[in-house]
C-alpha positions as CSV (number, residue, x, y, z in Angstrom):
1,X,0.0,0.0,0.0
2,X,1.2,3.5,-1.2
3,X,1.8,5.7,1.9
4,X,2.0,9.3,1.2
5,X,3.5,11.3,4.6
6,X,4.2,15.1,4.9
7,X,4.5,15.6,8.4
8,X,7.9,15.6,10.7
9,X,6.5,13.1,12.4
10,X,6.5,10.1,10.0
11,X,9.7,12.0,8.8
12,X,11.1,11.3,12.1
13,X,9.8,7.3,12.5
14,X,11.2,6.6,9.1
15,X,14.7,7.8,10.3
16,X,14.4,5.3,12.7
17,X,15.3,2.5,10.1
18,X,18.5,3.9,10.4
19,X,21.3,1.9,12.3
20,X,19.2,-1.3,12.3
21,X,21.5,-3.5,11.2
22,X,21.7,-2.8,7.8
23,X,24.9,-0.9,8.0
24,X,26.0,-0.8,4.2
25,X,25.9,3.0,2.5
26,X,24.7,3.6,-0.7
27,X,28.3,3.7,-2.0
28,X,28.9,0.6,-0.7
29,X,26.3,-1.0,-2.4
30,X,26.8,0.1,-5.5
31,X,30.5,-0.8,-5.0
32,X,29.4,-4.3,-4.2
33,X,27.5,-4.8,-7.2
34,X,30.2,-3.9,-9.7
35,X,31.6,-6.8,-11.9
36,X,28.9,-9.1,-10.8
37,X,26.6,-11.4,-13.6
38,X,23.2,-9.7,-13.5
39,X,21.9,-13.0,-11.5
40,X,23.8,-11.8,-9.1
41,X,23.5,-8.6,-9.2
42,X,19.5,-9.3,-8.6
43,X,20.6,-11.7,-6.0
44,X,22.3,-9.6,-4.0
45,X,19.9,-6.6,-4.2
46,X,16.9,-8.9,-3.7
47,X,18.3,-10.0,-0.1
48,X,19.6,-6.5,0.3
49,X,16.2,-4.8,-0.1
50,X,14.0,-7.3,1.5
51,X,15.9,-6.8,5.1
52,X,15.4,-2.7,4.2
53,X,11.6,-3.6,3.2
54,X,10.8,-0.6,1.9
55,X,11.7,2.4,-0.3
56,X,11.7,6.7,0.6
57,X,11.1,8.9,-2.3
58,X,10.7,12.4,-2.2
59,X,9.5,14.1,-5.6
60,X,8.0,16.0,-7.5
61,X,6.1,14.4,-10.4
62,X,2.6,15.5,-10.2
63,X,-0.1,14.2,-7.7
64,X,-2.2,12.4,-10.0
65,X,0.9,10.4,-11.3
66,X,3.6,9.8,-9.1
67,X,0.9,7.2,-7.1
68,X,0.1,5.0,-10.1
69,X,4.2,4.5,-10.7
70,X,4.7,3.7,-7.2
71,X,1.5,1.6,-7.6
72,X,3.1,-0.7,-10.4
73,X,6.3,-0.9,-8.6
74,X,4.7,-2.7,-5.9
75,X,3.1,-4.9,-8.3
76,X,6.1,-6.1,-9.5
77,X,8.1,-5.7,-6.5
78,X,5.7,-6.9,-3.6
79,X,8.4,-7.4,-1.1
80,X,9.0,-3.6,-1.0
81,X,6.9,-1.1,0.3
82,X,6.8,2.3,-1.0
83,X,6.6,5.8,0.7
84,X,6.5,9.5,-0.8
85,X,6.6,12.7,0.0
86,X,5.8,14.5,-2.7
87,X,5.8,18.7,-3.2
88,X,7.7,21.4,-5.4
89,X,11.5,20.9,-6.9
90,X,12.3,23.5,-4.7
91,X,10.1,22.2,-1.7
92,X,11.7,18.5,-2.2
93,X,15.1,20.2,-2.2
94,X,14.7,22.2,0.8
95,X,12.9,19.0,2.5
96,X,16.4,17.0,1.8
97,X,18.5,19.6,2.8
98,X,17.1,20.4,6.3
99,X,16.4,17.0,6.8
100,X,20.3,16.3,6.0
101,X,21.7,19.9,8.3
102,X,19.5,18.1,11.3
103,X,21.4,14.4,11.3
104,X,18.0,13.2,9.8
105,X,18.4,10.8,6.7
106,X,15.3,9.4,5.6
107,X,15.4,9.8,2.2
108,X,16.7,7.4,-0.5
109,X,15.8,8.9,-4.1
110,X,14.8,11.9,-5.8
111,X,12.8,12.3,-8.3
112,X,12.5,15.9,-9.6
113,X,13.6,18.8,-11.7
114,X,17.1,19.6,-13.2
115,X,18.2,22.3,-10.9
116,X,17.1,20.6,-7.3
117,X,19.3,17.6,-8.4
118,X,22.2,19.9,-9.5
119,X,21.7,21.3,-5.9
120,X,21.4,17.7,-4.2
121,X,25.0,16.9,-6.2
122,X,26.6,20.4,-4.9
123,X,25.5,20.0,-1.2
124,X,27.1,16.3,-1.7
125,X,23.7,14.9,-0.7
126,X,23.5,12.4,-3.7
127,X,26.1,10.2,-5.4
128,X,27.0,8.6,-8.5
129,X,24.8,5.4,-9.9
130,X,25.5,4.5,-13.8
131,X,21.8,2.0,-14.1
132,X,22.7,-0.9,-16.7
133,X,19.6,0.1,-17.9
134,X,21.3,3.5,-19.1
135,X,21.9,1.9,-22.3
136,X,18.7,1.4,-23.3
137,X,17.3,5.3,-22.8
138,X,17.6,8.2,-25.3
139,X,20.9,9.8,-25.9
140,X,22.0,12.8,-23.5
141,X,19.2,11.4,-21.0
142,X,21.9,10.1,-18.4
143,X,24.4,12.2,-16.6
144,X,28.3,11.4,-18.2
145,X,29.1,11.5,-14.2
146,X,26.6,9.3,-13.1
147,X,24.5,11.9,-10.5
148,X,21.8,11.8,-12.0
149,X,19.1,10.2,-15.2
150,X,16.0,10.9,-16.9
151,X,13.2,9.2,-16.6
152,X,10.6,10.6,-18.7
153,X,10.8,13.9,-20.5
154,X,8.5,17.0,-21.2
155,X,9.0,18.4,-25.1
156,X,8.9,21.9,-25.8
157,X,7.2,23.1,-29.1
158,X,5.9,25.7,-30.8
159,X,2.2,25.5,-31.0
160,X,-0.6,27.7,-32.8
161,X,-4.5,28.2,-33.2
162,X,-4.9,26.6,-36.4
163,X,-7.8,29.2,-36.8
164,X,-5.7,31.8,-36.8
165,X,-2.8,30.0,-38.7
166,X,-2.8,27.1,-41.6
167,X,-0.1,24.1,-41.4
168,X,1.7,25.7,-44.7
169,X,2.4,29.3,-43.1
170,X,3.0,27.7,-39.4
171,X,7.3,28.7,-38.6
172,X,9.3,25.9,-39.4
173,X,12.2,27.6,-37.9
174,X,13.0,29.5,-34.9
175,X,14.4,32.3,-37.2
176,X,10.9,32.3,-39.1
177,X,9.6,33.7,-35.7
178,X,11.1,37.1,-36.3
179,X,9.2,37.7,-39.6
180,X,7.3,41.1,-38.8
181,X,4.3,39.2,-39.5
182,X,4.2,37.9,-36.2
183,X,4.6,40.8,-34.5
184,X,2.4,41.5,-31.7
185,X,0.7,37.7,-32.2
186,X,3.0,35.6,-29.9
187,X,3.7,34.7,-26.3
188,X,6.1,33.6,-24.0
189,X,6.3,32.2,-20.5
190,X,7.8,35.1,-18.1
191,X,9.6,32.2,-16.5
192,X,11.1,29.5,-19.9
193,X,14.8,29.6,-18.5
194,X,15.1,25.9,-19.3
195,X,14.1,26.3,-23.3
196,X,16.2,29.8,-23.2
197,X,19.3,27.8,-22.0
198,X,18.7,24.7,-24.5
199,X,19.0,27.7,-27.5
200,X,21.6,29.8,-26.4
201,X,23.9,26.5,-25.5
202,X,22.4,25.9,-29.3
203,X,23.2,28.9,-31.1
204,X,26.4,30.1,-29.2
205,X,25.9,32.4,-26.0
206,X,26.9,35.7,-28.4
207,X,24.8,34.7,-31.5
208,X,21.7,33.6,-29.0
209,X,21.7,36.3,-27.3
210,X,21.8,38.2,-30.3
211,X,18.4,36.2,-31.2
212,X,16.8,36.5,-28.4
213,X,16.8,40.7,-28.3
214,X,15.6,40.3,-31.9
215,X,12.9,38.1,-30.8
216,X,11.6,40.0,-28.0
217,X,11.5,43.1,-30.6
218,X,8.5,40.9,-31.8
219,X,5.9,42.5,-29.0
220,X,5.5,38.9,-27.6
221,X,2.6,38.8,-25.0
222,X,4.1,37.4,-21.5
223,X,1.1,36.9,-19.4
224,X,2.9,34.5,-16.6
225,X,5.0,31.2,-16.3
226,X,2.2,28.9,-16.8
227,X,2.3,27.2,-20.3
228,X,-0.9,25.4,-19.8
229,X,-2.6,29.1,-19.3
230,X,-0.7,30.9,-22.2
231,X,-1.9,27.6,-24.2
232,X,-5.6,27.8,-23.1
233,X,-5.0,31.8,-24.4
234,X,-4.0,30.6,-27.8
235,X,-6.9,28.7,-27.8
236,X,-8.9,32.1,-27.2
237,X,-7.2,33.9,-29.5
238,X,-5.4,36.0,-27.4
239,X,-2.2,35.0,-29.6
240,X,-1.5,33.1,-32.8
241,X,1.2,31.5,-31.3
242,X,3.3,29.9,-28.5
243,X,6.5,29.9,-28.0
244,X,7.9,27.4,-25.7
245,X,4.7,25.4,-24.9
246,X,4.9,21.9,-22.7
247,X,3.8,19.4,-26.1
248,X,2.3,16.7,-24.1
249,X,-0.8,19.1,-23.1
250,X,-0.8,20.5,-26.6
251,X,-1.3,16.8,-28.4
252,X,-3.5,15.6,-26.2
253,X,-5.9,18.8,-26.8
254,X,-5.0,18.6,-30.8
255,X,-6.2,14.9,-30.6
256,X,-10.1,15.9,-29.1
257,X,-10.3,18.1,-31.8
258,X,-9.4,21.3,-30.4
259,X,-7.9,24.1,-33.1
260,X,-4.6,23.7,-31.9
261,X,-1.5,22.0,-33.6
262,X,2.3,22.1,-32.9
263,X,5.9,22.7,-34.8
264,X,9.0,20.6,-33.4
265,X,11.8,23.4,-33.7
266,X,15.3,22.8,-34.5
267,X,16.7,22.1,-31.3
268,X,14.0,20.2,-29.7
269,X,14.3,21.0,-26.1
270,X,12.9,18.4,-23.6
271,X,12.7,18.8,-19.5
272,X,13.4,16.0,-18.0
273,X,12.4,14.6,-14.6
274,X,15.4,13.1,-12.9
275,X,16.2,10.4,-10.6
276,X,19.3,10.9,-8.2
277,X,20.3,8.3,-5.1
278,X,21.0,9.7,-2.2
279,X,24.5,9.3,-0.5
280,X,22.9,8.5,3.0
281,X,20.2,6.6,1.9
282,X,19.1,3.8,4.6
283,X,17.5,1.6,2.1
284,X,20.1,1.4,-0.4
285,X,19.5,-1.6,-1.8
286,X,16.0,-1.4,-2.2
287,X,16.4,2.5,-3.6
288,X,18.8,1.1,-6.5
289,X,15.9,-1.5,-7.6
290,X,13.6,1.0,-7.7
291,X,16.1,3.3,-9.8
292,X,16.5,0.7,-12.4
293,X,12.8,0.0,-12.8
294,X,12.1,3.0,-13.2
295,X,14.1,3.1,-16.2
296,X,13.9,-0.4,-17.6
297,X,11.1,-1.7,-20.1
298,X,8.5,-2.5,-18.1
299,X,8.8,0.7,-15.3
300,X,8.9,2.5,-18.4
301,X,5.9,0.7,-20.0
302,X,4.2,1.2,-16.7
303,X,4.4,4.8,-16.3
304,X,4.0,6.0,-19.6
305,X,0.4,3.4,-19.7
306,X,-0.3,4.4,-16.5
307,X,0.1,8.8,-17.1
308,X,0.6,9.6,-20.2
309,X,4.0,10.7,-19.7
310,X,6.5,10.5,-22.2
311,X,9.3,7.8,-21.5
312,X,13.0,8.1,-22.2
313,X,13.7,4.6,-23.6
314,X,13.8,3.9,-26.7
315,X,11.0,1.0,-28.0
316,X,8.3,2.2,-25.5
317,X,4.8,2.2,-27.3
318,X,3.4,5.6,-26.2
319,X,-0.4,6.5,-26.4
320,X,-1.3,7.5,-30.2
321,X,-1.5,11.0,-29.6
322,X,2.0,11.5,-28.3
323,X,4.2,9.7,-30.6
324,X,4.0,12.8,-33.3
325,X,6.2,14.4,-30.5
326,X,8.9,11.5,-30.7
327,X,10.0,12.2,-34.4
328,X,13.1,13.6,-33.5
329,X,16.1,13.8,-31.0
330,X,15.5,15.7,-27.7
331,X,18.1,18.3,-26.8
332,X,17.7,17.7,-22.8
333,X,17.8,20.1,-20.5
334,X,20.6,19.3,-17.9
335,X,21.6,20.7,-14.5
336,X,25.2,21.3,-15.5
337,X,23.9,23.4,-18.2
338,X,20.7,25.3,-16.5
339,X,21.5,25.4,-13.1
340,X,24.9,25.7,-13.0
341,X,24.5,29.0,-14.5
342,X,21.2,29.7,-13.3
343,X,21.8,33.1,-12.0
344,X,23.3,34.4,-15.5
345,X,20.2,32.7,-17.3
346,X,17.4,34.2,-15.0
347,X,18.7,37.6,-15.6
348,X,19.5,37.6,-19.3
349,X,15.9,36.3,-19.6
350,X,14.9,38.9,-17.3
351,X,16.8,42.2,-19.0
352,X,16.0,40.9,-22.8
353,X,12.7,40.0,-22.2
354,X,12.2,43.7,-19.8
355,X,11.2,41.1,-17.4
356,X,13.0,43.3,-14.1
357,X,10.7,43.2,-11.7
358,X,10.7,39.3,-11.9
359,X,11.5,37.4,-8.4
């Protein structure tokens, strides 16, 4: 059974596991299990996890979804019980962190955004795990280093009111974007660091820069972060296009017939979610089977069957709707790239876009 806690006081009884006799860190574990047949690899993860009998995970993959992975999980892994805590990156983060300043380690995965797991690396609260399932996912999906891998992925397009615009006169480029025609008919999210970061790393900082002061000479309406709002705008009218809108919301709405269809830009940003094992993790064991189902056929199967989220291996059979947003390469989004520069990002974004008074 799924056990969802937010309170310090389950916090604090799940700690307890710790120093029960199952001394090994998460290093350790993973040390262990190098050179060994997968038999017994399993083997030794299967005894491992069902002394730990059970599984921490704080993340932030959305309430209506994050229960029906765990769900499956179970299923196939009935010997392991599951527990979340589930909030914002930035909530998940700061849980992890104070958790960690107070002696407290009750965590044993992360699941959440690019810039909370760069965080989780730089405060030394996670450590390296290269899944054998790596080879199996989309290319650039899995951290060189090992801190970090995706596990499903959000694509970013450009999507228009099909009243307003026909298939033939839709951009095909992101330089198309700055023909005076659009002028005054396209928006942007006030808060799209992630695709801004993906095109400048694209284009060279000098020349996207350069791109991006031309594209905000283009009157683009910025009515707030939210791509789901600027996408129910579009739908209104309020724009003719969208720059920078989340594709899973816009297929699904193109497939019940709404006037709404998408361009896939040259390069195809994706956000990924992101798994990262914690270094004190008291369930190590267990943590690392749940980490490679996650990513492996059938956890990927599972969740993108289960939510309509978009898996990062290759092979998965997605629902109809969303494989027109799998016909090319993903440029991820990753936290050496985003968040290691965050601060820069924010307030280029901020002084092209006259964005100032942006917290």
């Amino acid at each position: 059974m799924i056990k969802f806690f937010s309170s310090i006081f389950f916090v604090l009884s799940l700690s307890s596991f710790q120093g029960t006799g199952f001394a090994a860190t998460a290093a350790e574990v993973v040390k262990k299990l190098q050179g060994l047949s997968p038999a017994q690899r399993k083997a030794v993860l299967e005894e491992g996890a069902k002394k730990e009998g059970q599984v921490v995970i704080y993340t932030s993959v959305s309430l209506s979804d994050y229960p029906k992975i765990l769900a499956a999980f179970e299923q196939a892994h009935p010997f392991i019980k599951t527990h979340a805590f589930r909030s914002t990156p930035s909530g998940v983060f700061r849980r992890v962190d104070t958790e960690a300043k107070a002696g407290r380690h009750a965590v044993d995965l992360v699941a959440s955004a690019p810039i909370e797991v760069w965080q989780l690396k730089q405060r030394q609260l996670s450590i390296p795990y290269a899944s054998p399932e790596t080879t199996g996912l989309f290319k650039g999906s899995a951290d060189p280093d090992g801190y970090w891998t995706a596990f499903d992925v959000t694509p970013i397009v450009l999507a228009y009111n099909t009243k307003l615009v026909s298939a033939q006169e839709a951009p095909k480029t992101y330089q198309e974007l700055l023909n005076p025609k659009w002028k005054g008919k396209m928006s942007l999210g006030t808060e799209d660091y992630d695709w801004f970061s993906v095109l400048l790393d694209h284009m060279g900082k000098d020349k996207g820069i350069e791109y991006m002061k031309a594209l905000a000479q283009q009157n683009l309406h910025m009515p707030g972060s939210s791509s789901v709002m600027r996408v129910q705008l579009l739908l209104g009218g309020e724009s003719s296009l969208a720059v920078a809108a989340r594709g899973r919301r816009v297929a699904e709405l193109k497939s019940k017939g709404a006037p709404i269809d998408f361009q896939i830009l040259d390069p195809y940003a994706g956000e990924p979610d992101l798994a990262a094992l914690m270094q004190r993790a008291p369930n190590p064991h267990a943590a690392i089977i749940f980490y490679d189902w996650l990513l492996s056929q059938d956890g990927q199967s599972k969740m993108s069957d289960l939510t309509g989220r978009i898996a990062i291996r290759k092979g998965i059979k997605h629902r109809p709707y969303l494989q027109e947003l799998l016909q090319k390469d993903f440029v991820f989004v990753t936290p050496s790239s985003i968040a290691a520069n965050l601060k820069e990002i924010t307030a280029l974004y901020h002084q092209i876009f006259g964005l100032h008074q942006a917290k």
